[in-house]
Backbone as XML, in Angstrom:
<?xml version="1.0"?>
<chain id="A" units="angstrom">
  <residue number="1" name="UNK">
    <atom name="N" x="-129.651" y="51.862" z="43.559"/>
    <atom name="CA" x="-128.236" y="51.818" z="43.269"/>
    <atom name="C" x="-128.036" y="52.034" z="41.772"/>
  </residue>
  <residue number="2" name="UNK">
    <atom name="N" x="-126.969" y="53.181" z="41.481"/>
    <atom name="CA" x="-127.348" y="53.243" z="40.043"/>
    <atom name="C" x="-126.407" y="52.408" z="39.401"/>
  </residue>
  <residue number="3" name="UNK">
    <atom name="N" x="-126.557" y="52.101" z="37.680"/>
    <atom name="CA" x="-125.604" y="51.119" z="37.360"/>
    <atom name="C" x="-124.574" y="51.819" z="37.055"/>
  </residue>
  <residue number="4" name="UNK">
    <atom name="N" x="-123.073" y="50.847" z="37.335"/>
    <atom name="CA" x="-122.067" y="50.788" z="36.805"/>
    <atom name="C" x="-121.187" y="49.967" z="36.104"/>
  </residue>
  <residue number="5" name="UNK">
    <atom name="N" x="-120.346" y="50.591" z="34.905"/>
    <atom name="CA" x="-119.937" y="49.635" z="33.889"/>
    <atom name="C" x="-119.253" y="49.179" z="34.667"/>
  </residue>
  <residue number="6" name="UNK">
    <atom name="N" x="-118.178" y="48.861" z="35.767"/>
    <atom name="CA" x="-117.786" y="47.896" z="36.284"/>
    <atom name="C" x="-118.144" y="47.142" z="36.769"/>
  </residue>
  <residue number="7" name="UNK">
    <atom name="N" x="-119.220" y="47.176" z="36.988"/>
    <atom name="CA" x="-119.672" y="46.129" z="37.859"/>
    <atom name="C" x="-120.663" y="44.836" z="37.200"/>
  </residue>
  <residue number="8" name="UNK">
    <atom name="N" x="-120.340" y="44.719" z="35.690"/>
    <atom name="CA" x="-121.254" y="43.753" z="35.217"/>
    <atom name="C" x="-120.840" y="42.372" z="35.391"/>
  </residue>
  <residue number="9" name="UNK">
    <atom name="N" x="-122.450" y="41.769" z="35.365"/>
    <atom name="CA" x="-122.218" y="40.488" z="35.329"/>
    <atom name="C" x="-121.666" y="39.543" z="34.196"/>
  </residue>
  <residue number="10" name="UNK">
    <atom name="N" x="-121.772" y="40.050" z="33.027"/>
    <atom name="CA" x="-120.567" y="39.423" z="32.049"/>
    <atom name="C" x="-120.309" y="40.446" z="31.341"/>
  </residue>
  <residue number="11" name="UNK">
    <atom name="N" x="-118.805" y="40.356" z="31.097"/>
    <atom name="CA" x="-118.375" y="41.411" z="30.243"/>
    <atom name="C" x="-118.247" y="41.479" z="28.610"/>
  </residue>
  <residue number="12" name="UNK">
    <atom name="N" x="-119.421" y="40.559" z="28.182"/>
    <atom name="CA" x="-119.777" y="40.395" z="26.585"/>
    <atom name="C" x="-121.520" y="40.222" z="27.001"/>
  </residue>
  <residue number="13" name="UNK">
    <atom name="N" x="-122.086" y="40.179" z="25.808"/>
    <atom name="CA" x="-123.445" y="39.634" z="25.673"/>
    <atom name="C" x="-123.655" y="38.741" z="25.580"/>
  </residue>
  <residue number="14" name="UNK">
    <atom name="N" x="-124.721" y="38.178" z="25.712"/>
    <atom name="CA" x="-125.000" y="36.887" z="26.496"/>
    <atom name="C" x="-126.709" y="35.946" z="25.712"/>
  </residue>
  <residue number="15" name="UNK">
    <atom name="N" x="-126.679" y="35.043" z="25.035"/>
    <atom name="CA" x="-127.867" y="34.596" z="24.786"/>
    <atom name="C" x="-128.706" y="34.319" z="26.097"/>
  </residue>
  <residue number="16" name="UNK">
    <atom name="N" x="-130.228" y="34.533" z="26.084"/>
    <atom name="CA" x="-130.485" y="34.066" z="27.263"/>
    <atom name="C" x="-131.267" y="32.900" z="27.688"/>
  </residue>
  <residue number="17" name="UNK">
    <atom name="N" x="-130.940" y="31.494" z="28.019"/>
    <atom name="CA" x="-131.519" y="30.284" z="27.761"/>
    <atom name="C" x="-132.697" y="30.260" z="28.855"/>
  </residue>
  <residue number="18" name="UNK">
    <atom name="N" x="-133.038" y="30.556" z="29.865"/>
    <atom name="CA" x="-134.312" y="30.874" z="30.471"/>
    <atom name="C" x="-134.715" y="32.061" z="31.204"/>
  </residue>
  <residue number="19" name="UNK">
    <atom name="N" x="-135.960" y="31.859" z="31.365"/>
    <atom name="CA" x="-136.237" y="33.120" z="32.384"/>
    <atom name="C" x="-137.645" y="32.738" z="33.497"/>
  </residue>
  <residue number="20" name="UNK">
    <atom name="N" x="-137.622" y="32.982" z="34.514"/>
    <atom name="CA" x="-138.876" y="32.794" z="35.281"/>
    <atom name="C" x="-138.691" y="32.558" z="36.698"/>
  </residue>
  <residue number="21" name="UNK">
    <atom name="N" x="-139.626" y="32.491" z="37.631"/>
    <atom name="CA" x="-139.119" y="32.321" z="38.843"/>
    <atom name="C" x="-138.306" y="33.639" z="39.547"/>
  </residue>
  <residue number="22" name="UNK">
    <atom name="N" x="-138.654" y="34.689" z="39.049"/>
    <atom name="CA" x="-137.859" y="36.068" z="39.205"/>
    <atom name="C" x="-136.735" y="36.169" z="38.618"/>
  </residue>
  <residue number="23" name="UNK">
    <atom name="N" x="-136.098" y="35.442" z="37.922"/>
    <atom name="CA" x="-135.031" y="35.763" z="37.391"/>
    <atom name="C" x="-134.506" y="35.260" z="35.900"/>
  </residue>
  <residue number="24" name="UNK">
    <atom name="N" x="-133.446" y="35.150" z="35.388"/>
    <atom name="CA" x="-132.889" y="34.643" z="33.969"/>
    <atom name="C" x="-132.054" y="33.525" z="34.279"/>
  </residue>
  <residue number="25" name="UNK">
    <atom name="N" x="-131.437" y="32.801" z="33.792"/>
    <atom name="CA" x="-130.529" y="31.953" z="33.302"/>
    <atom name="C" x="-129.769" y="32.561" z="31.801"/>
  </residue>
  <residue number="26" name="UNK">
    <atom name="N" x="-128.444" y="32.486" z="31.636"/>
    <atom name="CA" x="-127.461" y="33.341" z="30.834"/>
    <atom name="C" x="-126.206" y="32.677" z="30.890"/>
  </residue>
  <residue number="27" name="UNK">
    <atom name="N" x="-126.001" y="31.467" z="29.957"/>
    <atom name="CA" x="-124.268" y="30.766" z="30.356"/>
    <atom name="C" x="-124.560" y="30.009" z="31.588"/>
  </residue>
  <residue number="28" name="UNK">
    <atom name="N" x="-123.568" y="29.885" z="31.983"/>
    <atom name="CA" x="-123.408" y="29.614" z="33.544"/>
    <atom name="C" x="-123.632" y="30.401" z="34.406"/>
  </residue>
  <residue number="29" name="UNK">
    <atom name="N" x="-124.554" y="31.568" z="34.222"/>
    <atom name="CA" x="-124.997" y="32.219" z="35.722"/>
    <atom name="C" x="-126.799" y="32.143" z="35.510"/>
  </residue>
  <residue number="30" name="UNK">
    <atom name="N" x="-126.962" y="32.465" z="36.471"/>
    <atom name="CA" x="-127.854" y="32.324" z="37.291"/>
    <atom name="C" x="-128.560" y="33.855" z="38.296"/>
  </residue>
  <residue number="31" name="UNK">
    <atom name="N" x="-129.409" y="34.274" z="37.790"/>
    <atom name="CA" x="-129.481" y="35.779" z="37.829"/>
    <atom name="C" x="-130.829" y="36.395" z="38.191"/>
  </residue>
  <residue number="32" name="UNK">
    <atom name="N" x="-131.432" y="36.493" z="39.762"/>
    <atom name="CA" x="-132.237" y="36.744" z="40.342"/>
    <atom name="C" x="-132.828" y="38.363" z="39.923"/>
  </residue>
  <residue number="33" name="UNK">
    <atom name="N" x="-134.276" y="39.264" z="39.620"/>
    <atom name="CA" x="-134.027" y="40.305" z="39.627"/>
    <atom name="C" x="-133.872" y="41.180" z="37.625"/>
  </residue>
  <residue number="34" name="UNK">
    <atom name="N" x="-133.726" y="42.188" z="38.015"/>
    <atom name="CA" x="-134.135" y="42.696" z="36.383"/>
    <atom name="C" x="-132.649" y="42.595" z="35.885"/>
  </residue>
  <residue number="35" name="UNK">
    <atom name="N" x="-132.472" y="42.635" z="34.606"/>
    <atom name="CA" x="-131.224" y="42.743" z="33.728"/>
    <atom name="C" x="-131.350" y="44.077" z="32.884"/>
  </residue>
  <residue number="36" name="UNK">
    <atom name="N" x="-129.999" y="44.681" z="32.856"/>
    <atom name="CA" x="-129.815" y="45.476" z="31.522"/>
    <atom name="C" x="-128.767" y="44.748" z="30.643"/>
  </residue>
  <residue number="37" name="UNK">
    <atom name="N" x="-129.115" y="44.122" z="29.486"/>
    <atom name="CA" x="-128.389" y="43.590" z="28.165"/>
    <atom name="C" x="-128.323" y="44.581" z="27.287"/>
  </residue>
  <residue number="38" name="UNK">
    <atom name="N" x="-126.749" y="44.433" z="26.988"/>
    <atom name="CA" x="-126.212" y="45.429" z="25.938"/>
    <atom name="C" x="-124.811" y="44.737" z="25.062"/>
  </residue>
  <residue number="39" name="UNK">
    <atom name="N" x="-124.184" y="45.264" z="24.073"/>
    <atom name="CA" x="-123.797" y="43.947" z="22.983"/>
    <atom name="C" x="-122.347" y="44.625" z="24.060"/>
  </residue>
  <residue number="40" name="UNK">
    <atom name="N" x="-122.083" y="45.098" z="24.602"/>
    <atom name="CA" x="-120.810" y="45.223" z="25.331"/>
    <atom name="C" x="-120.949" y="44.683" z="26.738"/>
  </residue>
  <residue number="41" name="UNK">
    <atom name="N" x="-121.831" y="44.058" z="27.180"/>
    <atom name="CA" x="-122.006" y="43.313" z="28.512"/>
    <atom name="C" x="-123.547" y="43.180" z="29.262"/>
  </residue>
  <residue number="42" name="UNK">
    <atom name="N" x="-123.413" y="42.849" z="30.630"/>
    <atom name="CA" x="-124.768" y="42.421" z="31.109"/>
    <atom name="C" x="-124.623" y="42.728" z="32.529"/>
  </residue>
  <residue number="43" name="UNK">
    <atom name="N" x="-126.186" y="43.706" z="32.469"/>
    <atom name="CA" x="-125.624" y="44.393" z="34.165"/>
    <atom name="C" x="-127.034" y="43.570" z="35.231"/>
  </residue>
  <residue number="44" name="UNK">
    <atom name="N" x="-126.586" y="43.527" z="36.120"/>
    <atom name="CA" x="-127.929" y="43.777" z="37.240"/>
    <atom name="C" x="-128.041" y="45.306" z="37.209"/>
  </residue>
  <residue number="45" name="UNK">
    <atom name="N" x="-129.908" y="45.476" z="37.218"/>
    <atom name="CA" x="-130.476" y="46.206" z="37.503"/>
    <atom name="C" x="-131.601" y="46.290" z="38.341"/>
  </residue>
  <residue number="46" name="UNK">
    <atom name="N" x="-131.493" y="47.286" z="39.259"/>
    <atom name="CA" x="-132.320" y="47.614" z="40.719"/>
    <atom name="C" x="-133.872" y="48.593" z="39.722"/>
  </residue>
  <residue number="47" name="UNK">
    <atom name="N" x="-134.530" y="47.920" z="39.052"/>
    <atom name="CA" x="-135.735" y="47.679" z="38.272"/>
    <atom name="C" x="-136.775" y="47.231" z="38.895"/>
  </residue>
  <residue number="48" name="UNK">
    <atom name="N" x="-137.915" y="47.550" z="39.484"/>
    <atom name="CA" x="-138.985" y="47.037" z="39.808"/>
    <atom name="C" x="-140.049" y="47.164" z="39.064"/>
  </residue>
  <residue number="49" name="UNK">
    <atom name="N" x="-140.047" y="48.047" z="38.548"/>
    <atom name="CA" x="-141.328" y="48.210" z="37.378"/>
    <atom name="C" x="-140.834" y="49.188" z="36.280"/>
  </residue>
  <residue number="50" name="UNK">
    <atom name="N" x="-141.114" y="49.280" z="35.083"/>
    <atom name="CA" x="-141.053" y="49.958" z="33.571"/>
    <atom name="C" x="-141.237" y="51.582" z="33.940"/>
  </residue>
  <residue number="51" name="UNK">
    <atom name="N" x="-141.764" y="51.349" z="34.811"/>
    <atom name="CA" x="-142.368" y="53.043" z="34.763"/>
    <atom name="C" x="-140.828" y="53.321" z="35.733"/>
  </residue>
  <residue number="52" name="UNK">
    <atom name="N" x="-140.155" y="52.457" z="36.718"/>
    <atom name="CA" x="-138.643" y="53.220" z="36.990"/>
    <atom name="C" x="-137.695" y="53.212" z="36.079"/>
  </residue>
  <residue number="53" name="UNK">
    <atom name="N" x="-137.850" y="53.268" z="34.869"/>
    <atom name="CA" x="-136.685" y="54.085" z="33.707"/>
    <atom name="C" x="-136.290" y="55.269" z="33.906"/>
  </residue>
  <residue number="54" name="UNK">
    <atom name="N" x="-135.174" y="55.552" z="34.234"/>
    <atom name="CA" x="-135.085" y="56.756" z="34.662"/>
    <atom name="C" x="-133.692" y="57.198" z="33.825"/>
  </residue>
  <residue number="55" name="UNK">
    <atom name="N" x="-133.729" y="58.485" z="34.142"/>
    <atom name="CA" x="-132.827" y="59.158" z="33.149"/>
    <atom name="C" x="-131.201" y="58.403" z="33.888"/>
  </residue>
  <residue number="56" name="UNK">
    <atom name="N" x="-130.714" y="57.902" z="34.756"/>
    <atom name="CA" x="-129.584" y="57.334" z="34.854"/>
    <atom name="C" x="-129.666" y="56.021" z="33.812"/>
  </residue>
  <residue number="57" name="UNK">
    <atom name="N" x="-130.878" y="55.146" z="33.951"/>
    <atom name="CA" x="-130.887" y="53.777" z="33.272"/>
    <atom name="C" x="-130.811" y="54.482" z="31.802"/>
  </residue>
  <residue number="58" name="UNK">
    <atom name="N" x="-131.162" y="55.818" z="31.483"/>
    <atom name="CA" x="-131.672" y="56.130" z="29.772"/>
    <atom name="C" x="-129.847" y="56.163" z="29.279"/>
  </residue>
  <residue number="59" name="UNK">
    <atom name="N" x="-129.299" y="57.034" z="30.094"/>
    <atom name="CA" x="-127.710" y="57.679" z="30.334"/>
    <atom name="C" x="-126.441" y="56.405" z="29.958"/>
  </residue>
  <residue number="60" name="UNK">
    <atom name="N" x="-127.348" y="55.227" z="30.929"/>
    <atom name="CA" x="-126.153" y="53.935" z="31.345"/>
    <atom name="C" x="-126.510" y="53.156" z="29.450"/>
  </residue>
  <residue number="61" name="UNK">
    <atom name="N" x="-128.006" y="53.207" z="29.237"/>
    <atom name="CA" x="-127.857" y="52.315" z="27.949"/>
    <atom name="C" x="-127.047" y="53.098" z="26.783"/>
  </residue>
  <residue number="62" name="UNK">
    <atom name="N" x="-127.700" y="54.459" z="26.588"/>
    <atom name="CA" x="-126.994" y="55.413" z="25.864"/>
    <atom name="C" x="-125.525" y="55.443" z="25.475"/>
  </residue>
  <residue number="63" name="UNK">
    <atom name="N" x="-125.205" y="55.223" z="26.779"/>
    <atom name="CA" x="-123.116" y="55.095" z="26.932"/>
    <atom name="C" x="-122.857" y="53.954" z="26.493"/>
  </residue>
  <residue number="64" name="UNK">
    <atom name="N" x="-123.244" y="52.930" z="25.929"/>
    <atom name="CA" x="-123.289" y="51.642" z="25.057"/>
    <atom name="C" x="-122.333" y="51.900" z="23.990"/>
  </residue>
  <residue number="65" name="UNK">
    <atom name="N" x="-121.164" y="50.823" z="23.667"/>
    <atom name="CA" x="-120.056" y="50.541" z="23.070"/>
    <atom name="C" x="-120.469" y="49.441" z="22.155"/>
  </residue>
  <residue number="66" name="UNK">
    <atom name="N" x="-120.885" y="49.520" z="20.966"/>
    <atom name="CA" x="-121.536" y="49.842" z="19.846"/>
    <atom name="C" x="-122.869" y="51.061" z="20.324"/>
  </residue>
  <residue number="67" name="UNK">
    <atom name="N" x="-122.814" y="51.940" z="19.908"/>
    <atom name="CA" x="-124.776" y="52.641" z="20.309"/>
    <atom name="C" x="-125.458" y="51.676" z="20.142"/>
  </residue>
  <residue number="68" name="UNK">
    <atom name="N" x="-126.202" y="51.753" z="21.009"/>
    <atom name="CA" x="-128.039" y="50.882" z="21.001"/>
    <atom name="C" x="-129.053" y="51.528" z="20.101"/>
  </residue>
  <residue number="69" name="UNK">
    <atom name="N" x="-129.548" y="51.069" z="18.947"/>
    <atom name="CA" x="-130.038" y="51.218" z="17.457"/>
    <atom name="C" x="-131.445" y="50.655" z="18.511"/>
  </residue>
  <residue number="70" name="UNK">
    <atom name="N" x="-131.693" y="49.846" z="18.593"/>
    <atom name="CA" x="-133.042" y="49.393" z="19.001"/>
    <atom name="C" x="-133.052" y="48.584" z="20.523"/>
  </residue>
  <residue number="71" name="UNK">
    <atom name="N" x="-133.883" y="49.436" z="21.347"/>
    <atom name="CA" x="-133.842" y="49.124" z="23.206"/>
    <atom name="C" x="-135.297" y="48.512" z="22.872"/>
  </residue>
  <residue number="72" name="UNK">
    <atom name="N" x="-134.765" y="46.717" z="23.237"/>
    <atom name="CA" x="-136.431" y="46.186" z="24.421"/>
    <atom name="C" x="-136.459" y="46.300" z="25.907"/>
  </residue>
  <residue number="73" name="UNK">
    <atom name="N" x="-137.885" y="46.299" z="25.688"/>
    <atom name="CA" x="-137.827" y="46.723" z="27.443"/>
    <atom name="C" x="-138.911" y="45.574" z="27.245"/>
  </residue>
  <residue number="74" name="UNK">
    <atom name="N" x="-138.449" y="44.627" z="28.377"/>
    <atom name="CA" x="-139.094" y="43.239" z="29.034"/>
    <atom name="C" x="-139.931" y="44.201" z="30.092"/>
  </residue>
  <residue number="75" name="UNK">
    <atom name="N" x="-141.526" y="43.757" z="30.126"/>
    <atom name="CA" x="-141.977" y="44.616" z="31.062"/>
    <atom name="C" x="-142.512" y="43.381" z="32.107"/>
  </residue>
  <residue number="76" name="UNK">
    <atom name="N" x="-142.345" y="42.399" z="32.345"/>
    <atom name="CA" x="-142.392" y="41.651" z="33.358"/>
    <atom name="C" x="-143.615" y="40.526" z="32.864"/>
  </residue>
  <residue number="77" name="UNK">
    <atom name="N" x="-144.344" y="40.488" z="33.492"/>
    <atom name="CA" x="-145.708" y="39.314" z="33.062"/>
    <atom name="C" x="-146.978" y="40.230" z="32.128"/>
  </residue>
  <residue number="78" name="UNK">
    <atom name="N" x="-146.929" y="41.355" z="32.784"/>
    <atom name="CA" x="-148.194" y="42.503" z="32.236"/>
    <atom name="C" x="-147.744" y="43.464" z="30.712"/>
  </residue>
  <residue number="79" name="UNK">
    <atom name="N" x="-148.205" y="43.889" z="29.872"/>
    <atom name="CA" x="-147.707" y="44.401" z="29.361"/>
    <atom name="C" x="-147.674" y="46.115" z="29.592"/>
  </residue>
  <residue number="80" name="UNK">
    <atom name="N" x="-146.637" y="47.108" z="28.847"/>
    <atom name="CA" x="-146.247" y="48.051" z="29.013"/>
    <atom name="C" x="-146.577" y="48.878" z="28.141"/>
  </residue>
  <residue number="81" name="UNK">
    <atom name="N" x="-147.143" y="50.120" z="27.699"/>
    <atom name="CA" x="-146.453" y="51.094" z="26.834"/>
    <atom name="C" x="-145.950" y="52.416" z="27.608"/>
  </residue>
  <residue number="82" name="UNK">
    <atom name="N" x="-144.983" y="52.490" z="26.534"/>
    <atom name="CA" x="-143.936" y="52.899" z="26.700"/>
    <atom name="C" x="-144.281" y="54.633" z="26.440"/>
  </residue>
  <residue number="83" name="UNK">
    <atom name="N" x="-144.235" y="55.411" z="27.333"/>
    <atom name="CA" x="-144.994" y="56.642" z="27.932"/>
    <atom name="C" x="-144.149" y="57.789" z="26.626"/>
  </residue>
  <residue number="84" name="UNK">
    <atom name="N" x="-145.045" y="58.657" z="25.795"/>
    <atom name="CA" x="-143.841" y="58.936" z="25.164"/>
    <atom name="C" x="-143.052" y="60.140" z="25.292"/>
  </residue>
  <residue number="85" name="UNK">
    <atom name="N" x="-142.757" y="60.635" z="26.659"/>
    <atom name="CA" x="-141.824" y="61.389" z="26.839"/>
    <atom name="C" x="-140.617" y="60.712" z="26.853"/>
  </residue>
  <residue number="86" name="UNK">
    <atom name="N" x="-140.756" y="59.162" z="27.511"/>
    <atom name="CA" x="-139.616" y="57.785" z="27.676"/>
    <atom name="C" x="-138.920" y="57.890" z="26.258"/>
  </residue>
  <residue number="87" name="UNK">
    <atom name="N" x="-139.840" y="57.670" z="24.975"/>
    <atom name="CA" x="-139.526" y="57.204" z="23.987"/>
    <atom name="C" x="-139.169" y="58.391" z="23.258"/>
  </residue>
  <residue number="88" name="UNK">
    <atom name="N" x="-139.551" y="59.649" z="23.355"/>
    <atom name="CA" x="-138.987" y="60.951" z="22.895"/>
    <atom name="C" x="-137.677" y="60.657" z="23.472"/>
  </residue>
  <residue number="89" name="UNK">
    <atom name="N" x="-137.137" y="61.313" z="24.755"/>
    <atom name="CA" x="-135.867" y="60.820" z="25.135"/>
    <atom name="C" x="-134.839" y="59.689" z="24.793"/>
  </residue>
  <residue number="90" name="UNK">
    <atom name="N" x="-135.830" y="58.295" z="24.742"/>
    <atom name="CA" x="-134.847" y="57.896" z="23.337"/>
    <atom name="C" x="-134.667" y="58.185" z="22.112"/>
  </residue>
  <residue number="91" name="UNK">
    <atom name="N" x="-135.359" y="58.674" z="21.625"/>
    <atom name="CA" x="-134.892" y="58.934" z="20.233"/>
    <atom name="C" x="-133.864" y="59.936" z="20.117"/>
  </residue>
  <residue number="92" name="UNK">
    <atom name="N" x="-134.032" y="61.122" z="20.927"/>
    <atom name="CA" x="-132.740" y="61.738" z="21.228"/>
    <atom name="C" x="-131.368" y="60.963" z="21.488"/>
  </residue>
  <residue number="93" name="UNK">
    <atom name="N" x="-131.340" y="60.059" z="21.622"/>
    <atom name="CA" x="-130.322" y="59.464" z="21.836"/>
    <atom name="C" x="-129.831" y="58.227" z="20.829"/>
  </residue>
  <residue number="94" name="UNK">
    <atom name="N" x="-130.806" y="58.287" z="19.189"/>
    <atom name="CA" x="-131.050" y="57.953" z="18.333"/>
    <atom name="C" x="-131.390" y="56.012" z="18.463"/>
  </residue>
  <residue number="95" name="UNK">
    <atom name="N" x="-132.046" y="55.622" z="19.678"/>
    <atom name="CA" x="-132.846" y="54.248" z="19.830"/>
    <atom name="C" x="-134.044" y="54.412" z="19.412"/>
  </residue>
  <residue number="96" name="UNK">
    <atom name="N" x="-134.643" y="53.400" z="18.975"/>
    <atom name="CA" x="-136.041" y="53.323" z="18.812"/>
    <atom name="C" x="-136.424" y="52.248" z="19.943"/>
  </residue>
  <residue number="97" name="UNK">
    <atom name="N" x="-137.344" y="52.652" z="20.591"/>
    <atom name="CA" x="-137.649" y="51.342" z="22.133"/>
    <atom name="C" x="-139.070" y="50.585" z="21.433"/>
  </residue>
  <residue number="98" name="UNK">
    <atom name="N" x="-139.167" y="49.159" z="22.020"/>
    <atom name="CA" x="-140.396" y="48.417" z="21.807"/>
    <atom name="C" x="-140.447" y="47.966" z="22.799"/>
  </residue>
  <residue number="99" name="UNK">
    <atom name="N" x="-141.592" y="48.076" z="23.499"/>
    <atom name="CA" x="-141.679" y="47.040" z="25.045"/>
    <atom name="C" x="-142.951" y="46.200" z="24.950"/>
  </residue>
  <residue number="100" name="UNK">
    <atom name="N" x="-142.615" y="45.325" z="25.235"/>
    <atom name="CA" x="-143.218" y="43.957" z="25.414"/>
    <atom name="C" x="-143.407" y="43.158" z="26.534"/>
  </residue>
  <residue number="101" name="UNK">
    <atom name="N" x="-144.157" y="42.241" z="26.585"/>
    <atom name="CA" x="-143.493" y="40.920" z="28.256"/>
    <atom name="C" x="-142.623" y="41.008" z="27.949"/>
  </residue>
  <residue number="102" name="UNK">
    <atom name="N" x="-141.813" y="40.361" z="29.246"/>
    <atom name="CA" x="-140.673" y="39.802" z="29.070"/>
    <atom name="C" x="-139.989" y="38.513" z="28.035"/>
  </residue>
  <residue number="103" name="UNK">
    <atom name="N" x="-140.901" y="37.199" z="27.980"/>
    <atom name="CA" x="-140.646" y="36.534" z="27.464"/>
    <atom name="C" x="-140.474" y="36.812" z="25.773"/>
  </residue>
  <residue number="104" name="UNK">
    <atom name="N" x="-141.430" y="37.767" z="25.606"/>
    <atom name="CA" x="-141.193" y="37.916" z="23.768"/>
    <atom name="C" x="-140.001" y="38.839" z="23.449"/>
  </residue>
  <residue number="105" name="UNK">
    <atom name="N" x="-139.767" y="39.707" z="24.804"/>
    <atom name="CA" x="-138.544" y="40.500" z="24.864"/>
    <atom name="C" x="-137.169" y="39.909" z="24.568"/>
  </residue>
  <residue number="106" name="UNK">
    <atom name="N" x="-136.910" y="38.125" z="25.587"/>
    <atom name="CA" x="-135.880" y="37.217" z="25.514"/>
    <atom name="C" x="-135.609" y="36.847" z="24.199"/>
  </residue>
  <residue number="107" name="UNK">
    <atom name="N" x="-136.861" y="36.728" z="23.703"/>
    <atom name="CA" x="-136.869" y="35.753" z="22.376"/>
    <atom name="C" x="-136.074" y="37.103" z="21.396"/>
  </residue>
  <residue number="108" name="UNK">
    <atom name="N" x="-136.776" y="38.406" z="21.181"/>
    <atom name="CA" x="-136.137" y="39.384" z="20.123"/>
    <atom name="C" x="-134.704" y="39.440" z="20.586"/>
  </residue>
  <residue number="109" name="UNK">
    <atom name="N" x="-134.496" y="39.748" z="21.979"/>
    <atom name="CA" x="-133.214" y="40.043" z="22.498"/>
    <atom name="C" x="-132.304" y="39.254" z="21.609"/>
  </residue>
  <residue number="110" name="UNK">
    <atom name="N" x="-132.761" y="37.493" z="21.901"/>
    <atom name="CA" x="-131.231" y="36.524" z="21.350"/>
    <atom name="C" x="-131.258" y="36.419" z="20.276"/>
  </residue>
  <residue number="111" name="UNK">
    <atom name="N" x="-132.485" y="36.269" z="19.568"/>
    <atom name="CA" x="-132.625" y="36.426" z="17.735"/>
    <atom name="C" x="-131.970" y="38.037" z="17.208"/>
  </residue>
  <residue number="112" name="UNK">
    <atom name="N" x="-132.192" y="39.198" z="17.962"/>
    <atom name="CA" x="-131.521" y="40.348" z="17.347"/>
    <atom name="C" x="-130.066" y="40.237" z="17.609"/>
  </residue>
  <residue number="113" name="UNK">
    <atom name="N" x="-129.113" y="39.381" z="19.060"/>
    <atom name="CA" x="-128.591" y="39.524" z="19.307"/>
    <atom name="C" x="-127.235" y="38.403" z="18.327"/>
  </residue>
  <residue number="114" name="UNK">
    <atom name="N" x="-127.930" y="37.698" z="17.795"/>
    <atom name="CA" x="-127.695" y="36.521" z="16.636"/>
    <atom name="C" x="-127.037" y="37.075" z="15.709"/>
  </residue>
  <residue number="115" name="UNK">
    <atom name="N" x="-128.061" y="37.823" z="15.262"/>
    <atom name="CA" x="-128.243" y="38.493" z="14.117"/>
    <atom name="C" x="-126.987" y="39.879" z="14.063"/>
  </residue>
  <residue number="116" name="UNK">
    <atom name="N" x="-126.231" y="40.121" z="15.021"/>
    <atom name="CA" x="-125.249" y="41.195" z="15.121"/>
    <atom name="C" x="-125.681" y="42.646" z="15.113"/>
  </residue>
  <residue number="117" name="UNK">
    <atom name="N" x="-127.003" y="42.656" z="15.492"/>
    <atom name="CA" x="-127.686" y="44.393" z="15.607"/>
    <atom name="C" x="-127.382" y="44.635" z="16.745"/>
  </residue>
  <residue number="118" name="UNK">
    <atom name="N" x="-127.497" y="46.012" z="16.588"/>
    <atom name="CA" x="-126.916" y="46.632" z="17.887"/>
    <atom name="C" x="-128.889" y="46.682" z="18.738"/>
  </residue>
  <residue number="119" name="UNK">
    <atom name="N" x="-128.651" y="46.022" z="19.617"/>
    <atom name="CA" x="-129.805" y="45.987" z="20.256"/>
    <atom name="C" x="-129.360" y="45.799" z="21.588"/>
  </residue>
  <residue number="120" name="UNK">
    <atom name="N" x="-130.244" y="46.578" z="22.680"/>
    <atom name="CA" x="-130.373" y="46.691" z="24.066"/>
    <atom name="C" x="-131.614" y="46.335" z="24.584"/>
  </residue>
  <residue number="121" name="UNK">
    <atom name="N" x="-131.936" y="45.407" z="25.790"/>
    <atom name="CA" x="-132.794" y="45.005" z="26.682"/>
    <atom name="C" x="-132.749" y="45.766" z="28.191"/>
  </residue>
  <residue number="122" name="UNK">
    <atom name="N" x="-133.737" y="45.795" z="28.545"/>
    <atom name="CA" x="-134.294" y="46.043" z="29.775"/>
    <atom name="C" x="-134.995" y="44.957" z="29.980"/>
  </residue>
  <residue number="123" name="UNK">
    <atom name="N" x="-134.808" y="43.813" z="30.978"/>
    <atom name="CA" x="-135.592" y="43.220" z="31.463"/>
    <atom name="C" x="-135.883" y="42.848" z="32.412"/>
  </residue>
  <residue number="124" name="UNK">
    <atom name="N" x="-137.295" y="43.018" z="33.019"/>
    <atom name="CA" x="-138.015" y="43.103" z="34.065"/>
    <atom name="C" x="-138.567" y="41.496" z="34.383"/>
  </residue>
  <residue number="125" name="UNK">
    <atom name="N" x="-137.989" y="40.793" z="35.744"/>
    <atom name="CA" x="-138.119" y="39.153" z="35.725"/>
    <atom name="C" x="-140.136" y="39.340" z="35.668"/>
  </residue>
  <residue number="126" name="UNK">
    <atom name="N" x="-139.836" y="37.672" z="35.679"/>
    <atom name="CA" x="-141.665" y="37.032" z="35.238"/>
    <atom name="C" x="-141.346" y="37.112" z="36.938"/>
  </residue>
  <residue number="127" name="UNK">
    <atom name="N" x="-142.539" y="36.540" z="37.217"/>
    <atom name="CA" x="-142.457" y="36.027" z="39.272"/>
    <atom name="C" x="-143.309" y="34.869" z="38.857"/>
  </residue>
</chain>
């Protein structure tokens, strides 16, 4: 299902106070499954693994209200690199990507997100 800006789960950004058990904690929700975080809101994403980045998910962060300056990608429990035709394609779209676990992903996410940078997450839950 591809994403749409209407359909997010909050319509601002969101610190994220846990994660595990397949999913996040974010405010008062409660959120089974991968996330896309962006400083204009917070989507569910149909994400099973890093390697499904696909040019709709590259398209949906891209269309980001501030631009996304720097995309993490939470790669779940294992770690990721980030293939670099992925990361060519971002840069075309002037992001620089870092992927990491997930958990060190949460931690840059709310500290960059603190901090007022324009930063975007992909994150892929722990299990």
């Amino acid at each position: 299902m591809p994403l749409d800006r209407a359909d997010r789960h909050l319509p601002r950004p969101a610190l994220i106070d846990s994660y595990g058990d397949g999913g996040f904690r974010l405010g008062d929700l409660s959120h089974r499954g991968a996330l896309v975080c962006l400083t204009d809101g917070i989507w569910a994403a149909d994400i099973a693994a890093p390697e499904a980045i696909g040019d709709d998910v590259i398209a949906f962060v891209a269309g980001s209200t501030p631009p996304v300056e720097h995309l993490l990608i939470g790669s779940g429990a294992a770690p990721w690199i980030v293939p670099e035709a992925l990361r060519a394609r971002l840069r075309e779209h002037g992001m620089v990507v870092e992927s990491m676990t997930t958990g060190p992903a949460v931690r840059t996410w709310n500290m960059l997100l603190v901090e007022r940078r324009r930063v975007g997450a992909i994150l892929l839950p722990v299990l």
